[in-house]
NUZA-480271 format. One record per residue (C-alpha): x, y, z. Coordinates in steps of 0.5 Angstrom, whole numbers. Each point is the difference from the previous one (the first is absolute). Example, Ala and Ser with C-alpha at 12.3 -4.5 7.8 and 13.67 -1.06 7.14 Angstrom:
BEGIN
[r [25, -9, 16]],
[r [2, 7, -2]],
//
This chain:
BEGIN
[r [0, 0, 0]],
[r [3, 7, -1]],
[r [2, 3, 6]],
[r [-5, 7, -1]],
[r [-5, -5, 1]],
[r [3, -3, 7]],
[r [-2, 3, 7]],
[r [3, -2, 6]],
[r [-2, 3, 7]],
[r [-2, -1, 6]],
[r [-5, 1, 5]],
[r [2, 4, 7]],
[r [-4, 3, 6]],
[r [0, -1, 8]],
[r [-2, -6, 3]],
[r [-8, -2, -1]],
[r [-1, 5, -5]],
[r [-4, -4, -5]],
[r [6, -2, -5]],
[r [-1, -7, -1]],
[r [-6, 0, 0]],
[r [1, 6, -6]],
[r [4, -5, -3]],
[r [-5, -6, 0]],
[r [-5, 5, -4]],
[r [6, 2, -5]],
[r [1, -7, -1]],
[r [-7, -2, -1]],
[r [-2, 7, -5]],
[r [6, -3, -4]],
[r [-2, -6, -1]],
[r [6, -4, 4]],
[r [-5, -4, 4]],
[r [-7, -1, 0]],
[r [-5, 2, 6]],
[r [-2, -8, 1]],
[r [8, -1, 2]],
[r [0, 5, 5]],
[r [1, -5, 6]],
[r [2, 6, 5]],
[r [0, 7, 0]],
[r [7, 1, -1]],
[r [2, -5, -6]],
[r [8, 4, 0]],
[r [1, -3, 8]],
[r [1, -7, -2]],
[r [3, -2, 8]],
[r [-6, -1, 5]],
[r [3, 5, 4]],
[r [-1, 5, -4]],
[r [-7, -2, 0]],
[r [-1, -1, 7]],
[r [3, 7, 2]],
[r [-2, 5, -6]],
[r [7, 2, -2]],
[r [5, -2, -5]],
[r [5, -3, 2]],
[r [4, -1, -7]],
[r [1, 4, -5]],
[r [-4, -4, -7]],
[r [0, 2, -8]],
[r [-5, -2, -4]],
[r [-2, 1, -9]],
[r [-5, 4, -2]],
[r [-3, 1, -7]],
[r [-4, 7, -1]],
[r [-1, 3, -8]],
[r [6, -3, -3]],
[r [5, 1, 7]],
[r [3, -5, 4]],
[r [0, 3, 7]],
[r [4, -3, 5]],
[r [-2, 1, 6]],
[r [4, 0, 8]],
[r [-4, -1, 7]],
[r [3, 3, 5]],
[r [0, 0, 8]],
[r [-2, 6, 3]],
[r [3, -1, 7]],
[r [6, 3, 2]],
[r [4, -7, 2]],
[r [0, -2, -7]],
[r [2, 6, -4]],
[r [5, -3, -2]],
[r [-5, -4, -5]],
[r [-3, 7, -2]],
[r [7, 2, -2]],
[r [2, -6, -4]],
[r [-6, 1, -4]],
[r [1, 8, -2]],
[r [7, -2, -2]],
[r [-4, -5, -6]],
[r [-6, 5, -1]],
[r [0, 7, -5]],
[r [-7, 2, 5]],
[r [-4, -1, 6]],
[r [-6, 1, 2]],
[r [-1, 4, 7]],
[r [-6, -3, 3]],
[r [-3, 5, 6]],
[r [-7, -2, 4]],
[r [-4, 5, -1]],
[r [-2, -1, 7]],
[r [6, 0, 3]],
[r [4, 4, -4]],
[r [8, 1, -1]],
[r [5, -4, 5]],
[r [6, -1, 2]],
[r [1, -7, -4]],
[r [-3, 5, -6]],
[r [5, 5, 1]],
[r [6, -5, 0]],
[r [-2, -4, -5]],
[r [-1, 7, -5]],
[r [7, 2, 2]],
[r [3, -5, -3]],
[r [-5, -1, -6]],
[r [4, 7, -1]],
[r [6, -3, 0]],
[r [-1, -4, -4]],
[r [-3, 5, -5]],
[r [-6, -5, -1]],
[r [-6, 3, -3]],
[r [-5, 1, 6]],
[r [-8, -1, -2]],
[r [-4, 3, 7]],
[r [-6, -5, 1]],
[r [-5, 2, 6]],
[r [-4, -6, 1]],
[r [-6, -2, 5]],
[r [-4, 7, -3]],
[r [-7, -5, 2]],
[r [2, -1, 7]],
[r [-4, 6, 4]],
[r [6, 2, 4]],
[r [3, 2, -7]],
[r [2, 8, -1]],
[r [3, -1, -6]],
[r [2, 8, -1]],
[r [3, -1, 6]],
[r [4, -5, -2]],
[r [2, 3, -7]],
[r [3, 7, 3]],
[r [5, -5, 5]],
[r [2, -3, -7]],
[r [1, 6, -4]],
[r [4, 3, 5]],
[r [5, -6, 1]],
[r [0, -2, -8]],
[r [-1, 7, -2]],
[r [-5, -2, -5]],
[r [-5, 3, -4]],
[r [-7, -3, 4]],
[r [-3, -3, -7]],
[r [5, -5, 0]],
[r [-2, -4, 6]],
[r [-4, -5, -2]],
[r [-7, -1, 7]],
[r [-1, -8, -1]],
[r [-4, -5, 4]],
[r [4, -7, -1]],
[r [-6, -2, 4]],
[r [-5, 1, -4]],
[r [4, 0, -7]],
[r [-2, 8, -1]],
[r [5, 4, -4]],
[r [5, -6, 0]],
[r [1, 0, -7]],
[r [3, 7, 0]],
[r [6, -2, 3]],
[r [2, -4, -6]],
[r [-1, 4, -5]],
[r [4, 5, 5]],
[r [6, -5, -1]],
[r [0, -1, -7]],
[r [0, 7, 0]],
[r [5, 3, 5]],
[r [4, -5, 2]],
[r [7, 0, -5]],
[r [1, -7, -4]],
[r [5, -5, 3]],
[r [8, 3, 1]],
[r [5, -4, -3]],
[r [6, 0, -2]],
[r [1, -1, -8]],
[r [-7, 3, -5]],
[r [0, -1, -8]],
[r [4, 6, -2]],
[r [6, -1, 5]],
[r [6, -5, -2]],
[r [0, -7, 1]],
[r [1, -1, 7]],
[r [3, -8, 2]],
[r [-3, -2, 6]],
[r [-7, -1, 4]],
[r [-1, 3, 6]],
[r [-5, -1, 4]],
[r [-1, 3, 9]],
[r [-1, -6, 5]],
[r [-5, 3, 5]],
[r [-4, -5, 4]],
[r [2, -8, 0]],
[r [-4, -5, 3]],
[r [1, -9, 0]],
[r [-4, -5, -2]],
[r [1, -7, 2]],
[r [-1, -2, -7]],
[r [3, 4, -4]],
[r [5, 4, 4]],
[r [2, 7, 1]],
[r [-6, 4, -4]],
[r [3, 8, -1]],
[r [-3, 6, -2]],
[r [3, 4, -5]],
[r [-1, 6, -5]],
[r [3, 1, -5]],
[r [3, 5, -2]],
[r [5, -2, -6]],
[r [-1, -5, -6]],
[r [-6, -6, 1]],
[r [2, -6, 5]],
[r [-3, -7, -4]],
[r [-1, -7, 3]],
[r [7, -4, 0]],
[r [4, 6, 0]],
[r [6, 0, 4]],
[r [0, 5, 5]],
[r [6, 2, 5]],
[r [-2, 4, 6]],
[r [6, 6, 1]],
[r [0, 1, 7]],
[r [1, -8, 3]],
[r [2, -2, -7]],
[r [-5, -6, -1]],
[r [-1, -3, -6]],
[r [-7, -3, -2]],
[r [-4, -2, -6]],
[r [-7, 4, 0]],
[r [-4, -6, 1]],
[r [-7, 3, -1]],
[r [-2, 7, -1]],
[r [-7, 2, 4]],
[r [-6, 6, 0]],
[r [-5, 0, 7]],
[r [-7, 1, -3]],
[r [-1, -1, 5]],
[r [3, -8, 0]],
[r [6, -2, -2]],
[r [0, 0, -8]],
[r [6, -2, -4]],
[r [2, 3, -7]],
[r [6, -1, -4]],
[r [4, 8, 1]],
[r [0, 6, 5]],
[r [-1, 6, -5]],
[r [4, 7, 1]],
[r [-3, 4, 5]],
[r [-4, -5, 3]],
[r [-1, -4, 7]],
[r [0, -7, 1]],
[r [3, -6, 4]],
[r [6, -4, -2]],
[r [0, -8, 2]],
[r [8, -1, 3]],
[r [0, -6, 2]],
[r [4, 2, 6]],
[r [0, -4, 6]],
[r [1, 7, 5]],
[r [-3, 7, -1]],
[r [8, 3, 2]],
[r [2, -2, -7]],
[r [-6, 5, -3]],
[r [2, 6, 5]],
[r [-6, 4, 0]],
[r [3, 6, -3]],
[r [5, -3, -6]],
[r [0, 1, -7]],
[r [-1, -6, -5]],
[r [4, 1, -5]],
[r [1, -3, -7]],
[r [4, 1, -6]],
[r [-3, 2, -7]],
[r [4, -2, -7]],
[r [7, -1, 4]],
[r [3, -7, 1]],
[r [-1, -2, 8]],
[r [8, -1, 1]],
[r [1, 7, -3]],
[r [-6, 2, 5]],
[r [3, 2, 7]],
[r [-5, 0, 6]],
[r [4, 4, 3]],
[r [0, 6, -5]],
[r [-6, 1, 0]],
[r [-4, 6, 4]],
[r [-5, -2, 5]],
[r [-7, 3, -1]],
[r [-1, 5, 7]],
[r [-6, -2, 3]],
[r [-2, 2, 8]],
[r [4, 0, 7]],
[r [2, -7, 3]],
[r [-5, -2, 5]],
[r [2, 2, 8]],
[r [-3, -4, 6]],
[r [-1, 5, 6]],
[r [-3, -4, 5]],
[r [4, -8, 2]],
[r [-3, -5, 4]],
[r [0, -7, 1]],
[r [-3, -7, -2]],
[r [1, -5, 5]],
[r [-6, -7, -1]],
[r [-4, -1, 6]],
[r [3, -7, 0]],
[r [7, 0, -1]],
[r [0, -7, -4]],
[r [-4, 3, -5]],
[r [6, 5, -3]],
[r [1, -5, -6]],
[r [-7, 2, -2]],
[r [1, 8, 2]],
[r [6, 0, -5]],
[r [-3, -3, -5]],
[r [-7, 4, 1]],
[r [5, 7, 0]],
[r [4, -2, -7]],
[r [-7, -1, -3]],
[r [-2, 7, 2]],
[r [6, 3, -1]],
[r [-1, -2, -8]],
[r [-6, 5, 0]],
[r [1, 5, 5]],
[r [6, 4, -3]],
[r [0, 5, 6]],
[r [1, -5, 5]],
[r [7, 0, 2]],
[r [1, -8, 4]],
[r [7, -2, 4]],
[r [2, -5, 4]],
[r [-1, 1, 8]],
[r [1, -4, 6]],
[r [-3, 1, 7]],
[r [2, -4, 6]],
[r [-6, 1, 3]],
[r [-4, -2, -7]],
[r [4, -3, -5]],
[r [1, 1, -6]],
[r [-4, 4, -5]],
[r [1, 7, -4]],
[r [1, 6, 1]],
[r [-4, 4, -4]],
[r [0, 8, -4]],
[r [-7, 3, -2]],
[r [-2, 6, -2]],
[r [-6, 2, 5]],
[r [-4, -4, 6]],
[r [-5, -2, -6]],
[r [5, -3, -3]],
[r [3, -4, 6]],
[r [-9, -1, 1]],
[r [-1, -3, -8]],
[r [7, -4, 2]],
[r [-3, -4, 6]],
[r [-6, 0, -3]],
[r [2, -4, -7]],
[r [4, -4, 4]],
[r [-7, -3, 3]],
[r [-4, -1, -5]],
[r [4, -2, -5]],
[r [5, -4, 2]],
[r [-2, -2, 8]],
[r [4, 3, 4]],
[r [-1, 2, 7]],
[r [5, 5, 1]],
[r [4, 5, 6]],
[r [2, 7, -2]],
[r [4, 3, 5]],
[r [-1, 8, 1]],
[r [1, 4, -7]],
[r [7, 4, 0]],
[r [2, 6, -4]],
[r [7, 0, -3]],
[r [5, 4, 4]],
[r [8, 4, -2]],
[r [5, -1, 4]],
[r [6, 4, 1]],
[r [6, -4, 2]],
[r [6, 2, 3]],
[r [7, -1, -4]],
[r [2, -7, 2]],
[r [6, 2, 3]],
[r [-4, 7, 3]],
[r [-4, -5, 4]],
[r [5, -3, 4]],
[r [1, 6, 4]],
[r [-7, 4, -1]],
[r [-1, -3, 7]],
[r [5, 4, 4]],
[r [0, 6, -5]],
[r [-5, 4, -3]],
[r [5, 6, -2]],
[r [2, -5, -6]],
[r [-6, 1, -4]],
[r [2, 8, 0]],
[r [7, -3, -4]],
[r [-2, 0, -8]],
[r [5, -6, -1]],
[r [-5, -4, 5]],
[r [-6, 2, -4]],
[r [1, -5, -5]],
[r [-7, -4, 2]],
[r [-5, -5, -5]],
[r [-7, 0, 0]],
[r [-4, -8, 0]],
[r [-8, -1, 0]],
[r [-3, -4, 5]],
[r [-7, -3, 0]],
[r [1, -5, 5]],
[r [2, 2, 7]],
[r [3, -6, 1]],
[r [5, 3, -5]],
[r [1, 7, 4]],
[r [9, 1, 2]],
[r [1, 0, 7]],
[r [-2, 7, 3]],
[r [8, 2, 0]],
[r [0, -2, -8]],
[r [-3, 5, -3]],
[r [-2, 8, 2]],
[r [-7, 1, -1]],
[r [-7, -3, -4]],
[r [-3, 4, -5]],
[r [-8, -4, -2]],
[r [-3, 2, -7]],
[r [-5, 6, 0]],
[r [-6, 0, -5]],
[r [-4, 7, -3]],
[r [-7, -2, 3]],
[r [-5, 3, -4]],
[r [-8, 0, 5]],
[r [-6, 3, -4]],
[r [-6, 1, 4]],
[r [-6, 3, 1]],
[r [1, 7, 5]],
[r [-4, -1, 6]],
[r [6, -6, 1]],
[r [7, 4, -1]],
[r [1, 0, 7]],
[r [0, -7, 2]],
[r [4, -2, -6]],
[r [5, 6, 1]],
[r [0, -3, 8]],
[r [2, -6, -2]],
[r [4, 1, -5]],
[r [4, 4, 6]],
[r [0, -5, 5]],
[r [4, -5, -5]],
[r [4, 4, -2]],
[r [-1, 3, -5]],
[r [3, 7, -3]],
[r [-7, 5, -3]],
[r [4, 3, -8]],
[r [-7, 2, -3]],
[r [-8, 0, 0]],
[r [-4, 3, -6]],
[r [-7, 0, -1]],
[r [-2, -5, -6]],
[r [-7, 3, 1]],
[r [-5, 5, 4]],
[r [0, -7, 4]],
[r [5, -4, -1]],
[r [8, 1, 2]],
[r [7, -3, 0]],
[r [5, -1, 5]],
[r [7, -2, -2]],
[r [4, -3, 6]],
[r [7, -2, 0]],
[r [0, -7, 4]],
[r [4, -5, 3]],
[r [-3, -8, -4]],
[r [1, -3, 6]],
[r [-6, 4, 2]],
[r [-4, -2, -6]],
[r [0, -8, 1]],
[r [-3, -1, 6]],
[r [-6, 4, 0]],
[r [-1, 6, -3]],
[r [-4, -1, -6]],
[r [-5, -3, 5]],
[r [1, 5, 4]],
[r [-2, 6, -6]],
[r [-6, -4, -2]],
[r [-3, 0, 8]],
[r [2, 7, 0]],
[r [-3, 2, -6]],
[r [-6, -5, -1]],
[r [3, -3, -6]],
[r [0, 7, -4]],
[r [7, 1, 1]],
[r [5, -3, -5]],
[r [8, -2, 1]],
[r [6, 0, -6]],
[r [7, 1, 2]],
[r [6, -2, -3]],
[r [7, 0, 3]],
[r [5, 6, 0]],
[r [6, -1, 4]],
[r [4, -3, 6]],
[r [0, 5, 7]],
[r [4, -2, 6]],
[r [-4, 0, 6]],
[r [1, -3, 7]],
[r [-2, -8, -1]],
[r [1, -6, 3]],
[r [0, -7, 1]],
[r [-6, -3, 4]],
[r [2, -8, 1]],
[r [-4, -4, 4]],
[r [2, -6, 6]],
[r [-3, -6, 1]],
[r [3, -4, 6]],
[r [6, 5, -1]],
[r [0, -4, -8]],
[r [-1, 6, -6]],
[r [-6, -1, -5]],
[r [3, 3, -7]],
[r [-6, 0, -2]],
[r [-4, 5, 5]],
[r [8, 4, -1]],
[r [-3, 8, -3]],
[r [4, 6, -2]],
[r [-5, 7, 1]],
[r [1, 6, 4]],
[r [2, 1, 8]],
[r [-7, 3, 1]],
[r [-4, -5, -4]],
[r [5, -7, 4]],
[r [-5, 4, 7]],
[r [-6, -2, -2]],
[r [2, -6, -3]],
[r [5, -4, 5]],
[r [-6, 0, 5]],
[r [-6, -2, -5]],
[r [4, -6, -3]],
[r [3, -3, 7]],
[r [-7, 1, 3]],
[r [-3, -4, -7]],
[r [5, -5, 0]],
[r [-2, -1, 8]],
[r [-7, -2, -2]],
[r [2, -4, -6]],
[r [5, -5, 3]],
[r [-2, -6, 3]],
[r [3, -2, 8]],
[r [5, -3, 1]],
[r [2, -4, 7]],
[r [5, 6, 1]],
[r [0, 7, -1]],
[r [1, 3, -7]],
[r [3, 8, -1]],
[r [-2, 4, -6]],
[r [6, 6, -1]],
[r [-1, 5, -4]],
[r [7, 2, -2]],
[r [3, 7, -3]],
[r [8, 0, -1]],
[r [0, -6, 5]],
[r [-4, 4, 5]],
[r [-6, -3, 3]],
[r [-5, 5, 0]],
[r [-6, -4, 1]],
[r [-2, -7, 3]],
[r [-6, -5, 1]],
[r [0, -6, 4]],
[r [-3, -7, -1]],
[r [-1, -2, 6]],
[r [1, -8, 1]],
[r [-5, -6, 0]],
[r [-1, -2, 6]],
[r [-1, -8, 1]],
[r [-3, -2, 7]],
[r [5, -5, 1]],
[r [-3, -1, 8]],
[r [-7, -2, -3]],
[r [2, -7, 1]],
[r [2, 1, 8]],
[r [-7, 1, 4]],
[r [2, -2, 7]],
[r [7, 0, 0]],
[r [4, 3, 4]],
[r [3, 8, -2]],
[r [7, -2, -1]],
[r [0, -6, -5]],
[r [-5, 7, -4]],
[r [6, 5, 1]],
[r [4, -5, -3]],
[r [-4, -2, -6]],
[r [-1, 9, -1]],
[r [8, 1, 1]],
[r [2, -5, -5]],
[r [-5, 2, -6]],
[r [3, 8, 2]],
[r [7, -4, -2]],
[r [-3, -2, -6]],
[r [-3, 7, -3]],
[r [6, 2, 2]],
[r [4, -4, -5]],
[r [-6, 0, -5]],
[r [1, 8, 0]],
[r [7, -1, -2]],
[r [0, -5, -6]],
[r [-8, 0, -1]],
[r [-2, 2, -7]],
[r [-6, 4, -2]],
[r [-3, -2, -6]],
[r [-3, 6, -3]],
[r [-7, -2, -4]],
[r [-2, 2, -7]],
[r [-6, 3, 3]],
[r [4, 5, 4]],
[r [3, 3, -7]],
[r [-7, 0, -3]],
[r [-3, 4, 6]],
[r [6, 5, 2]],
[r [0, 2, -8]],
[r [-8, 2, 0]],
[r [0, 4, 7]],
//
C-alpha cells in the first residue's frame, strides 16, 4: 500500500476515560470486528485483569481498513505506572488522540502523556468523550483543551464511544490531520540498501516464541528474511509476519511504514530488546553487509525501575516453580526487571524492579492466576545514591573529619542501592541521597489545604500552584519517592473524595538525613524487614513493627525479644513472653520440695533454650506485617 494511504496512531488519556472503549467502537465502524463478536466490553485488553479492573495494562496494536486507508492503531494504558508502554507507542506513531472526559475534565496523567506527545512531535487529535452523560460540561472542558493545546476550539471533536454519537468524525480527522508514516527512503531519494524497522514491544509464546512488535521505517520485511538485531547481535529468520485484526493474521510481508508482528522463533525475549532495531541488507552481498556498520534506529528511553521488592514462595520448597513462574513472566512483561536473591529468614527468591505500587500489584496478581503461586512480597523500597569515601579515606574518616577538608581526600565514588542489605557500613561512606519526584496533584479548590497539608507532612517542598480552571488547581510538589510508595495516593483519593489525581516522574537524588532501620529476632537480624528511610520516619516506624510482630509471632517456651535496631543502636524493644508448661500438675498432694525441684529444673531448662533455641518465623507474620 502507498504510504499516503497509511496511518498509525494512538490513543492516549488519564485513566478511566473512555479509551478502550472509543477504541471498541472504531473497530466496529470499521468493520474489523463484528457486533456478534464482542465477547466483552474492551476487545483490545485481552489479560482477565484487564477486564476484571478496568484498565489497561499493556499496550495493544490493531489493523483497521477505512476509505482505502490502512489505520494501525496503538491502545495504550492511562495509569501512571505504565507510562513507560505510552512512551513506546509515541516512539512508533505520527498522531495521537488526546482523549479527555467530559466529566472530569483535563488530569494530571492527560498533561503527561501530551507533553511527550509533543516531544515526539506527533499530530494531536483532541477528543472530548462522554458528551451524553448529564454530568457532561463540554464548554467547560474545551476551554481546558484549548488553553493546553493552544488549538482552535472547531478542532475538538464531542464523541460518546457509548453511544456511538459522533464516532466517525474521529476517522475522518485521522485520515485528514495525522502525517503519512515517517520513514526513512521514498520514490524520489536514491536507493537505500538496508531495511530498518524499531522494536517497540515483544511478547513470548509458547509455541511460537518470541512475537516482536515492529514498525518499519526502511524497505519491507518479507516471511523468511533473515534479520539481525543490532543491539544484541542476534541472527533470525522471519518465521511468520503477522496484523492484529483483531486475532493474529498471517501475510507474506511488512510494508513500508506499516505496524506489524514479526515470528522470531527465540527462546528469550532478552535477545528481541525492546527498543533494538531489526536490520537487513538490501542489493548487498551478506558477508560485505556488516551489522556493526550499520545505525540503530533512535527509539525511546531504556526502561528504569523505581521501586524494588522481594518475591519469596510461601513455602519454600515451591521455588522450582516460583522460578519457572518468573521466567514465564519476565517473557511478557518487558518493564519487570528479575535477580536472584537469598533470604536466611525466607530462602531463595527474587529481587524485583517495578515501575510503581500498580505494578508491583499487577505483578503479585499475575502471578496468582496465571501460574498459581501463592507469594510473599517484602516491604517495596526505592533506589538510594550513596556516596562512598576513598578506600584509603576510609581508614581514617573514623578518627579525623579535618581529611575531608584536603582536595586529595576527595576522590569518593557514588553505587546505587535498592536493597538495605546491600548499604556499606556507616564508617564507609559519608552520606545517603534518596530519588526526588516532581508531584503533580489536580484537585477541586475546596480540597487544596488538605492536600498541601499533606504533601508537607511527607516531606515535600511547595514549587508552583496554577488555576486549571475557576474551580480546579495544580500543585506541584518536589517529593522524596520514599513517601510516595506507601500510601500516598490513597491518602490524596481519601482527602479529595477521589476527585484529586497524582502524576510524578523522577528528577534528582537529594542528600538527607536516612538510616538503617534493621529488626532483632532472639538477637537474630531478619534481612527481609531491613529498611532504609528518613530518621524522622524510623520513629514512627521501629514502634509499629515491634508492636506488630509481637502480635504476629507465636509463643515459644522461653521468651522471645524483638529489637529494633538503627547504626546498632537499640531504639525499641518488645518481648515474648515464654510459654509456660505446668510441670506440677501431676503433684497433687505431694510435699512442696520435690514441687520446687521439679520448677528449678524446668528455669534451667528455659535458661539453655534461651540461649541455643531458635525462632522459626512464620510465613504469615510476613504477610500481616506488610498489610498493616
Amino acid at each position: 500500500m502507498e504510504l499516503n494511504k497509511i496511518r498509525n496512531f494512538c490513543i492516549i488519556a488519564h485513566i478511566d476515560h473512555g479509551k478502550s472503549t472509543l477504541a471498541d467502537r472504531l473497530l466496529e465502524i470499521t468493520g474489523t470486528i463484528d457486533k456478534r463478536d464482542m465477547k466483552n466490553s474492551q476487545m483490545l485488553d485481552t489479560m482477565e485483569l484487564e477486564q476484571e479492573r478496568g484498565i489497561t495494562i499493556k499496550l495493544q496494536p490493531v489493523r483497521m481498513n477505512w476509505k482505502e486507508y490502512q489505520m494501525n492503531i496503538i491502545d495504550t494504558p492511562g495509569h501512571v505506572d505504565f507510562q513507560y508502554e505510552v512512551s513506546r507507542s509515541l516512539a512508533s506513531v505520527e498522531g495521537a488522540l488526546l482523549i479527555v472526559d467530559a466529566t472530569q475534565g483535563i488530569e494530571a496523567q492527560t498533561l503527561s502523556n501530551v507533553y511527550m506527545a509533543i516531544e515526539n512531535d506527533l499530530d494531536i487529535i483532541p477528543v472530548i468523550n462522554k458528551i451524553d452523560l448529564p454530568a457532561a460540561d463540554v464548554e467547560k472542558v474545551s476551554e481546558e483543551i484549548v488553553n493546553l493545546l493552544g488549538c482552535e476550539k472547531s478542532e475538538i471533536i464531542p464523541v460518546s464511544a457509548k453511544s456511538w454519537e459522533n464516532v466517525e468524525a474521529i476517522l475522518e480527522a485521522v485520515i485528514e490531520r495525522v502525517s503519512e508514516p515517517q520513514v526513512y527512503n521514498k520514490w524520489w531519494d536514491v536507493v537505500v540498501d538496508e531495511c530498518k524497522a524499531l522494536v517497540f514491544d515483544s511478547q513470548y509464546d509458547p509455541y511460537r516464541g518470541v512475537v516482536s512488535y515492529v514498525k518499519v521505517f526502511q524497505w519491507e520485511i518479507k516471511k523468511w528474511d533473515s534479520l539481525t538485531f543490532l543491539n544484541t547481535t542476534k541472527k533470525i529468520e522471519a518465521l511468520d509476519v503477522w496484523y492484529f485484526s483483531p486475532q493474529y493474521t498471517s501475510d507474506d510481508k511488512i510494508e513500508n511504514g506499516a505496524i506489524w508482528y514479526v515470528v522470531t522463533g527465540l527462546k528469550t525475549i532478552r535477545d528481541a530488546k525492546v527498543g533494538d532495531t531489526i536490520w537487513k541488507p538490501e542489493n548487498i552481498e551478506w558477508p560485505k553487509a556488516k551489522p556493526e556498520d550499520a545505525s540503530p534506529i533512535e527509539g525511546f528511553w531504556e526502561v528504569t525501575p523505581f521501586i524494588y521488592a522481594g518475591i519469596f514462595a510461601m513455602d519454600s520448597s515451591e521455588y522450582p516453580l516460583l522460578k519457572d513462574a518468573m521466567e514465564k513472566l519476565v517473557l511478557n512483561d518487558s518493564a519487570l526487571f528479575v535477580e536472584s536473591e537469598v533470604s536466611p529468614a525466607l530462602g531463595h527468591g527474587y529481587r524485583c524492579g517495578f515501575l510503581g505500587l500498580l505494578h508491583l500489584d499487577i505483578v503479585k496478581e499475575r502471578l496468582m492466576r496465571e501460574f498459581w503461586m501463592d507469594v510473599i512480597m517484602t516491604a517495596p523500597q526505592v533506589t538510594y545514591r550513596v556516596m562512598l569515601l576513598w578506600d584509603k579515606l576510609s581508614e581514617y574518616s573514623r578518627y579525623s573529619a579535618e581529611l575531608l577538608k584536603n582536595e586529595k581526600w576527595q576522590k569518593c565514588t557514588r553505587i546505587l542501592v535498592s536493597n538495605p542489605e546491600d548499604l556499606p557500613n556507616r564508617e564507609r561512606y559519608l552520606y545517603i541521597e534518596e530519588p526526588i519526584a516532581k508531584v503533580e496533584i489536580i484537585t477541586p479548590q475546596a480540597y487544596v489545604g488538605n492536600l498541601m497539608k499533606l504533601s508537607q507532612d511527607r516531606r515535600g517542598i511547595f514549587k508552583n500552584q496554577t488555576y486549571i480552571d475557576s474551580d480546579r488547581v495544580m500543585l506541584t510538589y518536589e517529593l522524596p519517592m520514599n513517601e510516595l510508595i506507601w500510601d500516598f495516593y490513597d491518602e490524596i483519593k481519601s482527602l479529595s473524595s477521589w476527585y484529586a489525581s497524582l502524576n510524578y516522574e523522577f528528577i534528582r537524588y537529594s542528600e538527607d538525613d536516612l538510616v538503617k532501620l534493621e529488626i532483632l529476632i532472639a538477637e537474630e537480624k531478619v534481612d527481609a524487614l531491613a529498611f532504609i528511610c528518613h530518621r524522622d520516619q524510623s520513629r514512627y516506624l521501629w514502634g509499629k513493627i515491634c508492636a506488630n510482630l509481637k502480635e504476629s509471632i507465636p509463643k515459644a517456651l522461653f521468651t522471645i525479644k524483638i529489637q529494633a535496631v538503627v547504626w546498632a543502636d537499640v531504639v525499641w524493644r518488645e518481648n515474648i513472653s515464654a510459654m509456660r508448661k505446668d510441670v506440677t500438675a501431676k503433684l497433687y498432694g505431694w510435699d512442696i520440695s520435690r514441687k520446687k525441684k521439679l520448677l528449678e529444673k524446668q528455669k534451667k531448662w528455659k535458661k539453655k533454650m534461651k540461649q541455643f533455641g531458635k525462632v522459626s518465623l512464620p510465613s504469615e507474620a510476613f504477610v500481616n506485617l506488610l498489610k498493616k
